[in-house]
PANUZA-311416 format. One line per 10 residues: number of its first residue (from 0); their letters; for each residue z, x, y of N, C-alpha, C. Coordinates in pm, whole numbers, plus 50000, padded with zeros to 5 digits. Layout:
// residues N
NUM) A) Z:X:Y:Z:X:Y:Z:X:Y ~ ...
***
This chain:
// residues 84
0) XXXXXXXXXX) 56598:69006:34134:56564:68867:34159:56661:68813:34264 ~ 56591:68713:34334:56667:68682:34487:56751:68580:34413 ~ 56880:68508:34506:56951:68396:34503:56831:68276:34455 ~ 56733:68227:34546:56670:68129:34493:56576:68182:34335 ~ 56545:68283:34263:56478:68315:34202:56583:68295:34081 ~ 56720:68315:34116:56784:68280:33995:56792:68121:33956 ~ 56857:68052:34101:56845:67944:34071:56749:67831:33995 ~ 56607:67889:34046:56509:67835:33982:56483:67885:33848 ~ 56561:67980:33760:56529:68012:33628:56660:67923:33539 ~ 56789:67889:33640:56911:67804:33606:56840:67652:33547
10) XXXXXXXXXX) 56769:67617:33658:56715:67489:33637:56571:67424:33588 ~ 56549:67550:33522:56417:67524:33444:56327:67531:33520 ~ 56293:67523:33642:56181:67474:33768:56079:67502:33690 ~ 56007:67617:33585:55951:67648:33577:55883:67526:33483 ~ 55946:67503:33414:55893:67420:33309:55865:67226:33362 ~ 55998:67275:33406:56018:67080:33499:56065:67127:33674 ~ 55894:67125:33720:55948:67157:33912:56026:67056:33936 ~ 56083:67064:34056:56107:66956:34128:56178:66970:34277 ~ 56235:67076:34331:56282:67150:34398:56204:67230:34509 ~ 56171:67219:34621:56085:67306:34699:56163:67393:34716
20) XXXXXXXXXX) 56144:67547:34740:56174:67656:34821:56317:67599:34919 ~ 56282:67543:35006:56322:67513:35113:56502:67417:35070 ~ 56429:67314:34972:56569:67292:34948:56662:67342:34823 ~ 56617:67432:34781:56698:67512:34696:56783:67600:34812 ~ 56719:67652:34910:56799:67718:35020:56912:67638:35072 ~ 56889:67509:35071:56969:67404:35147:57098:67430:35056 ~ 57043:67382:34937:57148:67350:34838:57245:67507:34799 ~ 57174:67622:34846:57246:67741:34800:57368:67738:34965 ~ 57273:67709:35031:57371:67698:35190:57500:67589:35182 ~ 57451:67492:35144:57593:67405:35108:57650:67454:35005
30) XXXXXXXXXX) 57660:67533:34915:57723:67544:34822:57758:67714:34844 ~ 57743:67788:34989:57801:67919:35010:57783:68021:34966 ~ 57668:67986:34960:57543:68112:34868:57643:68097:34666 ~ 57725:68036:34660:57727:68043:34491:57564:67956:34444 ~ 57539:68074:34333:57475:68015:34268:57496:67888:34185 ~ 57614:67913:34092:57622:67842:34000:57673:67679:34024 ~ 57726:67722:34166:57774:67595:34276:57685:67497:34251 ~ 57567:67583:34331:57417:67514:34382:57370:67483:34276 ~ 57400:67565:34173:57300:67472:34030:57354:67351:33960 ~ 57468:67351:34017:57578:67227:33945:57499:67076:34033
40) XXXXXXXXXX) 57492:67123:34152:57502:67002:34282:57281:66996:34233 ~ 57197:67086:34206:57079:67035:34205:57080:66968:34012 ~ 57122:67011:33945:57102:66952:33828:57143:66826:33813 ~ 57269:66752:33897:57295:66654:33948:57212:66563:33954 ~ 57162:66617:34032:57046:66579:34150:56896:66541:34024 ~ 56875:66653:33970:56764:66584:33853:56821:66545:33733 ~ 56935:66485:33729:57003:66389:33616:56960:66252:33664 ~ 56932:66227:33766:56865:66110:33826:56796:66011:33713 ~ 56813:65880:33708:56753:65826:33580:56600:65855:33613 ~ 56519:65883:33508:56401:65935:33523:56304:65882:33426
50) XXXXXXXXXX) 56354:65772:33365:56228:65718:33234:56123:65670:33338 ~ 55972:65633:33243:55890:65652:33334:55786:65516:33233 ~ 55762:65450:33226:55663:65317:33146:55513:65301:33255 ~ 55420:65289:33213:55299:65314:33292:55193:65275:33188 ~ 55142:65151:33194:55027:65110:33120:55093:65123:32977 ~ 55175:65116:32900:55209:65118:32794:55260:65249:32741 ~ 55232:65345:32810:55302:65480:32802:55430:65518:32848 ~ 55493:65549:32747:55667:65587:32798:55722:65722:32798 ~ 55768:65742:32864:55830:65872:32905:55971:65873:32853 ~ 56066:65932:32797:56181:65858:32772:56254:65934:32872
60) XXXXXXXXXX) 56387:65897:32935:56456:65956:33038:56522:66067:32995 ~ 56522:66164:33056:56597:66307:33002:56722:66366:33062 ~ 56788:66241:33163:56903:66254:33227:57045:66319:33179 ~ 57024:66285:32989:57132:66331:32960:57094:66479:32980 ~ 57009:66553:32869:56979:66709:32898:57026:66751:33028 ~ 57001:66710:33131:56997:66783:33290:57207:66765:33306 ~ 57214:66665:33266:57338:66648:33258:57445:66734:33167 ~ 57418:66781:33049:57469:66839:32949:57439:67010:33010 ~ 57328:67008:33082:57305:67166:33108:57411:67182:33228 ~ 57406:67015:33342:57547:67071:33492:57653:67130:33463
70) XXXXXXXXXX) 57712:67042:33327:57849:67098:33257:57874:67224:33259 ~ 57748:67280:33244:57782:67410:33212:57795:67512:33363 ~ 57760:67472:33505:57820:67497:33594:57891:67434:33656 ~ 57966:67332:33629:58043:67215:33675:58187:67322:33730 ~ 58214:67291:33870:58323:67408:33887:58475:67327:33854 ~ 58563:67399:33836:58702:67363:33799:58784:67283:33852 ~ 58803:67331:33976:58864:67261:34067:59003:67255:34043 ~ 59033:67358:33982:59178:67432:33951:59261:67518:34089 ~ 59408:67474:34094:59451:67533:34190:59565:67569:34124 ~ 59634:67662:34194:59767:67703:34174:59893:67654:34260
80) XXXX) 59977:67637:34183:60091:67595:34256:60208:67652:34269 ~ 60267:67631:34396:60345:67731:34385:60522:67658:34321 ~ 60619:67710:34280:60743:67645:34260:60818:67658:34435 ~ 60939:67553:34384:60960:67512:34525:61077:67602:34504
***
């Protein structure tokens, strides 16, 4: 399975699209071909508030889920230091 083929199994696409081809590439390119980079920065991205009300029908927003799943590639941002 390619770089984008993983990504899109990271982020559910299958179940909830939302992502074209094209910018999953984007997002793997800014993020330096890491996958787990790119899945941090698009899950982000569909944490977006998303409730949805329409003729009396409600959708409820699922921002936290998308959010609770980034955590789990959220990178560290740990460095080392050196003594002086």
């Amino acid at each position: 399975m390619d770089a984008v083929g993983k990504l899109r199994v990271i982020l559910r696409e299958k179940d909830v699209p939302f992502f074209t081809d094209d910018e999953l590439i984007l997002q793997l390119e800014r993020a330096g071909n890491d996958i787990d980079l790119a899945a941090y920065h698009c899950l982000i991205i569909k944490a977006e508030e998303c409730s949805l009300n329409v003729s009396g029908l409600t959708i409820a927003d699922s921002h936290a889920y998308w959010l609770r799943l980034a955590s789990m590639y959220r990178p560290n941002c740990t460095t080392v230091r050196r003594g002086g």
